[in-house]
N, C-alpha and C positions, 0 to 999 in steps of 0.2 A: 537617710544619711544625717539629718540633722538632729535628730534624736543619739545616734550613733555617737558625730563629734560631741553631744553634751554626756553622755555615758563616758568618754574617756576622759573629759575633764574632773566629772564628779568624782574620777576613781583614782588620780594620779597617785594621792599617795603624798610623801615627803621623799622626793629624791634625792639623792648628796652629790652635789654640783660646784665643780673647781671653774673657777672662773682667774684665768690668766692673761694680762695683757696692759694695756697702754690707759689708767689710771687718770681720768679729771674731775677737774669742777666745773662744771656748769651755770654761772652767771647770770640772770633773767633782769634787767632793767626795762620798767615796767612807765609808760607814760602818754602823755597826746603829746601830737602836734596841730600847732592852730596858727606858725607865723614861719618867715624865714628869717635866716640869720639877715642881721643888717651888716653884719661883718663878710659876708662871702653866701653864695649861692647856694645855703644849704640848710634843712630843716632843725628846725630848734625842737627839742625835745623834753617835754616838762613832765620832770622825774615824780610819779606818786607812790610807785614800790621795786623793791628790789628783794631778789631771792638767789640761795644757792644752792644746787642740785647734784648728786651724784653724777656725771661724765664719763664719756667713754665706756670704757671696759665696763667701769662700776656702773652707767646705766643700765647695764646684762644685771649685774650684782643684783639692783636695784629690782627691777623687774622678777626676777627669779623669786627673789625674795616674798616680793607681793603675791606673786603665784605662790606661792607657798613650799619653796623648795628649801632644804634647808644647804645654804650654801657658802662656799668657802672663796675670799677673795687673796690674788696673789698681784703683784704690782709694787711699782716704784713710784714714790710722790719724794717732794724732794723739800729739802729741812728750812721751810716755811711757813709762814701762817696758814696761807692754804691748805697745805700737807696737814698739820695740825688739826685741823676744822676737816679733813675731810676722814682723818684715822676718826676722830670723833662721833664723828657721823656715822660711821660703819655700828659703833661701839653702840650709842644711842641706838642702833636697831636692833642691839643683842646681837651683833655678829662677831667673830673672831678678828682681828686687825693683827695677827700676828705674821700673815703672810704678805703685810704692808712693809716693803723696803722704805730706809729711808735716804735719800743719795746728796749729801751736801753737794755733787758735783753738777745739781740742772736746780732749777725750779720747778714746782706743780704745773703743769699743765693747766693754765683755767681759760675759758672760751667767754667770752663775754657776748650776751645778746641785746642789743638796744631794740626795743616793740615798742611802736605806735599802737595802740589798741589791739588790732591783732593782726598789725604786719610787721616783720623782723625789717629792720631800716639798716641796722649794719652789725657789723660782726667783729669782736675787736678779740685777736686773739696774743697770751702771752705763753711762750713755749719753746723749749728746746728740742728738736729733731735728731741731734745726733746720737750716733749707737751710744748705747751705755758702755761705762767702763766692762771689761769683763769680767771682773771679780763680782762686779755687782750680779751680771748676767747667770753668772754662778750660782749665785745665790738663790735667785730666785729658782733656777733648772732645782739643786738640793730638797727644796723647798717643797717642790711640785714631788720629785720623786720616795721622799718620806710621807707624803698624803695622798698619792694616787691609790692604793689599796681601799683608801676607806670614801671614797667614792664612785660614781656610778658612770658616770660622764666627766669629760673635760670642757671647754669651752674656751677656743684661743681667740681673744679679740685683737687684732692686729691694725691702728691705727698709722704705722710709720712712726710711729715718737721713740725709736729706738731700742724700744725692750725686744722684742720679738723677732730678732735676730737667725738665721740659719742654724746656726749651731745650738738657740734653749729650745728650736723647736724638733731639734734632731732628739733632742736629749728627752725631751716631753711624747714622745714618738714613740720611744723604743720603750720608755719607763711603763707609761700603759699597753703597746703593747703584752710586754713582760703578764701585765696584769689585768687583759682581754679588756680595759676600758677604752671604751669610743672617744674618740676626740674629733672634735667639730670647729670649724674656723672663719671666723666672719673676716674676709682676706683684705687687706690694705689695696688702694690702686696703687700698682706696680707694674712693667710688664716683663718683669722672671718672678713666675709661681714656683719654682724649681725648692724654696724653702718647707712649703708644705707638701712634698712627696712623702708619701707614708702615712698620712693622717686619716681618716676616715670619712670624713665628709669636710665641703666646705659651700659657702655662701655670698659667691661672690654677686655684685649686681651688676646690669645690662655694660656700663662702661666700664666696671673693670677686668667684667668677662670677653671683652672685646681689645681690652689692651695688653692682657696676657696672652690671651691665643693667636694676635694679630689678623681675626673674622669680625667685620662686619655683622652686629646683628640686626637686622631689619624684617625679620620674618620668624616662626617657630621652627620652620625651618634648620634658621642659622641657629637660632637659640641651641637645637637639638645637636648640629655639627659642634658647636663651642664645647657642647657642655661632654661631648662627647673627647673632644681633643683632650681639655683637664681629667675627665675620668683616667684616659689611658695614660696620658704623658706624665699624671702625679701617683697614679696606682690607689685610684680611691675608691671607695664603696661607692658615692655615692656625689652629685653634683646640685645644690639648691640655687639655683638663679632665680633672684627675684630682676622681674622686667617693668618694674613702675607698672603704666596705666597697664598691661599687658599680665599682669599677676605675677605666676612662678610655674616656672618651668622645671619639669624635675626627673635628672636621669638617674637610676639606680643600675648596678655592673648587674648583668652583663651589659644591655641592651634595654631597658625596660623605661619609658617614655612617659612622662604625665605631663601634660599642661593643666594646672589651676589657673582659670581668670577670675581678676578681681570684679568687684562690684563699683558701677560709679558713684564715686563719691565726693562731696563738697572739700577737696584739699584744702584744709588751712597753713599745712606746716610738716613739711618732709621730716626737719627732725628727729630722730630717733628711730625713724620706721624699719631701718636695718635693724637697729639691735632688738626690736621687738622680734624682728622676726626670726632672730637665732634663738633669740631666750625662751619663746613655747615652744620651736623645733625640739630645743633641746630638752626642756623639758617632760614634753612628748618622749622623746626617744629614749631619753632617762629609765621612766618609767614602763621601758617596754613594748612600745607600738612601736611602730612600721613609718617608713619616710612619707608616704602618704599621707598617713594622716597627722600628720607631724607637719606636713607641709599645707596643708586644707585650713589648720587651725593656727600658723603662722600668719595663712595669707587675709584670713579672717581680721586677728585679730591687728595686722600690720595696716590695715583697712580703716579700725578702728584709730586707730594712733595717727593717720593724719588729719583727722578730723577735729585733733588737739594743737592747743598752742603752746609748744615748746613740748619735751621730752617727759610723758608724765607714764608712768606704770599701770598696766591694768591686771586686773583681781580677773582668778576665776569665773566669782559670780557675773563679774560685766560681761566676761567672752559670750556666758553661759544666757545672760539675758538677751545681747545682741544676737545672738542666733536665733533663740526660741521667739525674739521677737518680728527678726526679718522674715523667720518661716510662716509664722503665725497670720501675716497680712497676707501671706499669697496664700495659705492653709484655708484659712478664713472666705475667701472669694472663688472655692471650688467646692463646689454643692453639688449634688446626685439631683437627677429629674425628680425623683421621688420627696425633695424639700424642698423643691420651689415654690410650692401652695404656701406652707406654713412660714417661709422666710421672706415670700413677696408680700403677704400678708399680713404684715407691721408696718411696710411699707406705704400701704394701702390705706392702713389704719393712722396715718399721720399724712395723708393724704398728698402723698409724693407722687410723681407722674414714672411711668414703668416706661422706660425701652428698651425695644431688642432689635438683634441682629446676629446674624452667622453668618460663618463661612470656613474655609480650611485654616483657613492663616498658616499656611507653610509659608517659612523664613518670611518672620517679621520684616517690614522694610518703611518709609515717609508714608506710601500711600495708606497701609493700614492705621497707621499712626495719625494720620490728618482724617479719613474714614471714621475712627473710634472718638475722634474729637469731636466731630460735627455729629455724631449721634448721642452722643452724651449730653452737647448742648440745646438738645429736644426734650431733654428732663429732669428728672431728678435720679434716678436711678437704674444704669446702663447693664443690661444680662447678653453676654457672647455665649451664643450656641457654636460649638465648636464640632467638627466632623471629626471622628473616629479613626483611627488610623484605616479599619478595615471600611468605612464607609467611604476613606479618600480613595481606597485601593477600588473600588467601585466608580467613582465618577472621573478618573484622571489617569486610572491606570494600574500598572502592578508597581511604575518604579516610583510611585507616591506614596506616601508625603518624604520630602526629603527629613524635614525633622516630625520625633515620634510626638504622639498625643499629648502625654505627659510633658513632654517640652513646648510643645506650642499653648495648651493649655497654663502651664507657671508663666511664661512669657507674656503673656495675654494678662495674666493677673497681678502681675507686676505694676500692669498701668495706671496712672493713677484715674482716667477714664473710667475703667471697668470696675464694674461694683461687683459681680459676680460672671463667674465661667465655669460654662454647664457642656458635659460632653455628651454627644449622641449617635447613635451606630444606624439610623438609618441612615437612606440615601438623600431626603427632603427633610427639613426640619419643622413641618407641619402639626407632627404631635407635638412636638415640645412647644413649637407656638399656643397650641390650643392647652397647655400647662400653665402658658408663660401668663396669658391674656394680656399682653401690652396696649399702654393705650397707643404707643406709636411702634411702627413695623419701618426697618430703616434697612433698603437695600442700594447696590450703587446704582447710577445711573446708567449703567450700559443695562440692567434690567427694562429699559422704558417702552421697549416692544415689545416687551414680556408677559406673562402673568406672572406675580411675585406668589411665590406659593405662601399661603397663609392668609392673603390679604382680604378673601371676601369674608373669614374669620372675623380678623380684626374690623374693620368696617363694621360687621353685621353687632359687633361688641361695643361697635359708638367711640371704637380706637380712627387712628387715621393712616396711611405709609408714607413716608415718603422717600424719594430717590436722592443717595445723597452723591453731591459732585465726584469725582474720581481726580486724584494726580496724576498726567498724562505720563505712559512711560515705565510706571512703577509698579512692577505687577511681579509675582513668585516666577512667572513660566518669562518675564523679559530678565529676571536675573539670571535665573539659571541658563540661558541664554548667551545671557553676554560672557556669563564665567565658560562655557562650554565655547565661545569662540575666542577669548582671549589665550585660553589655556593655560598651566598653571602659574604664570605673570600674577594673574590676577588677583592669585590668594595672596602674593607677597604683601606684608605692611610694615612701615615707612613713617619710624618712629626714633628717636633720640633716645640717649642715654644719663641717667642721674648716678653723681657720683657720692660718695659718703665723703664726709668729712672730719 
């Protein structure tokens, strides 16, 4: 799979990509704090730089652009300095500025951010919300409908600042239809979706897929009824909810159901993470793939983006490195029996201390986790013999393992505990001990009237075993347990929603 998403990125192409909708600037005030005000209850903030960024819609712009799409922006800024500095901007990328309205009747849109080092402290916005005239509205609809032919996709960014009205998006609707291009819609919170019926896809997230369909989302479950109410009630291909900590949920018509989960990660800065996420969707989709993988390499890279401070664009190559590099650390820590000699054996030759231990590790859970920690703090470098799918189905049963090898093995190597995971198809893991030769043999402690198999091995090798504590309570057969008496309650999860701004 990870090879795959880097094959679709390497091959995208330059796709021609309209990008229409609600047009800012973006503001970065940049400083410490080290005092409070003596005037009032509040932090002082001592300014060392200041930057201004493409916004809104034009973050899509922006983004697409660094991906390397060759793209078309369409929008209202309105006849001031910022409007000025922002046609500018476009222009300084080599891009077209011709589909930049300019509307003496609002001002630009610009967001201002105040950051301490790297926390947003407040947020100062200047902005007009009401509908645009509709001559102006016109304009823009003309606009779109003379240049949809000569591109691939649409892209509706829909922030509420009044462009994006019912009727340019009826009009932007029918225009590609006329001329089979997809259009795609990162939705405003609202609760009537009723103006994107007819579109092709859209990408709403957790709260404002909860405020248009009036569901509750607290489980994949609802995700899946929500996503399923906007498929039908708007007539769309396709429905991309992004669920924050929970990834993206993704229904395709008729019926066709995917959950992506994200990866944990150090959030610094929500920021932007929506329109990353439309802008590789759409780019993927641009270029010919399929909503899946369009939505795999979204959630990726939307992953990527909050990790940043404030709204910053990422390249191909970063998606492409982030990947090859997250696979490469679990890639790296899954070894065949047959290279354990020659890999343990550098190890040896810097005279590290080797342990081991196995077991099935179906559904990771605390006790494994506090388990792999206390054996790893026995040495220097920690090897998981891990049971075979068909070796589980041998000691535990036929309806074992709940999850397959391949998954509990990545899982396993994921940890930063684990230096390597080694899979093996007997029923004892006695030869792979006498591969391993550890100087320490680490089993739990309910082994203690046992014979630990391997152990007069190690021993007789001048290694030692020992029994490591257990978490009371925390075992594969008491979860599966509890979820099988709770029933399906259990699975629900009970989580909040983030909305765009």
């Amino acid at each position: 799979m990870p090879e795959q998403l880097v094959h679709i990125l390497e091959n995208l192409g330059k796709p021609r990509i309209m990008v229409v909708g609600d047009m800012m600037v973006d503001r970065y005030v940049w400083g410490n704090v080290d005092r409070i005000s003596p005037e009032a209850p509040i932090q002082v903030l001592s300014v060392t730089n200041e930057e201004s960024k493409l916004g809104g819609a034009a973050s899509v712009v922006n983004n697409l652009f660094v991906l390397g799409a060759e793209v078309l922006a369409c929008g209202v800024v309105g006849d001031d300095s910022p409007g000025a500095a922002f046609r500018q901007s476009l222009r300084k990328m080599g891009l077209d500025d011709s589909g930049i309205l300019v509307s003496p009747a609002r001002r630009t849109t610009v967001k201002t951010r105040m950051i301490a080092r790297k926390q947003q402290v407040l947020r100062v916005d200047r902005e007009d919300t009401e509908e645009l005239p509709a001559a102006t509205v016109a304009k823009v609809a003309r606009f779109v409908e003379r240049h949809v032919r000569r591109t691939d996709l649409i892209v509706l960014s829909d922030y509420a600042k009044g462009l994006v009205t019912p009727g340019l998006v009826a009009r932007i609707a029918r225009a590609a239809k006329r001329s089979g291009v997809p259009v795609i819609a990162d939705t405003a919170k609202q609760s009537d979706y009723a103006k994107y019926r007819g579109l092709t896809a859209i990408t709403p997230n957790r709260s404002e897929s909860e405020l248009a369909t009036g569901l509750r989302i607290l489980s994949l479950a609802d995700a899946r009824a929500a996503a399923a109410k906007l498929l039908a009630d708007l007539n769309l291909d396709a429905v991309v909810m992004t669920l924050d900590r929970d990834g993206i949920a993704l229904l395709e018509r008729p019926a066709k159901f995917t959950h992506l989960p994200t990866r944990p990660r150090a959030v610094y800065d929500v920021t932007g993470a929506g329109d990353m996420v439309i802008s590789v969707a759409a780019m993927v989709l641009a270029a010919g793939h399929g909503y899946v993988e369009a939505a795999r390499l979204a959630n990726i890279a939307a992953g990527l983006e909050v990790m940043r401070i404030g709204v910053q664009p990422l390249s191909r190559d970063e998606i492409i490195r982030a990947i090859r590099h997250e696979h490469a650390i679990v890639a790296d820590k899954m070894i065949a029996p047959g290279e354990l000699r020659c890999v343990l054996d550098e190890h040896r030759r810097r005279r590290e201390r080797i342990v081991f231990t196995n077991g099935c590790f179906d559904i990771l859970h605390l006790g494994h986790a506090k388990y792999l920690e206390f054996a790893r703090g026995l040495g220097d470098v920690l090897v998981v013999g891990v049971n075979s799918d068909r070796s589980v189905r041998k000691i535990k049963g036929p309806h074992r393992p709940i999850c397959s090898e391949s998954e509990r093995a990545q899982m396993l190597a994921a940890l930063g505990d684990v230096s390597y995971v080694v899979l093996f198809d007997e029923p004892t893991p006695e030869k792979l001990i006498r591969r391993v030769r550890p100087d320490v043999l680490v089993k739990g402690e309910d082994w203690k009237e046992k014979d630990v198999v391997g152990s007069e091995f190690v021993k007789s090798s001048g290694g030692e075993v020992v029994l490591a504590p257990l978490v009371k309570g925390k075992s594969t057969t008491d979860i599966i347990g509890r979820i099988l008496k709770k029933g399906p309650k259990a699975l629900d999860s009970r989580h909040g929603g983030t909305k765009k701004t």
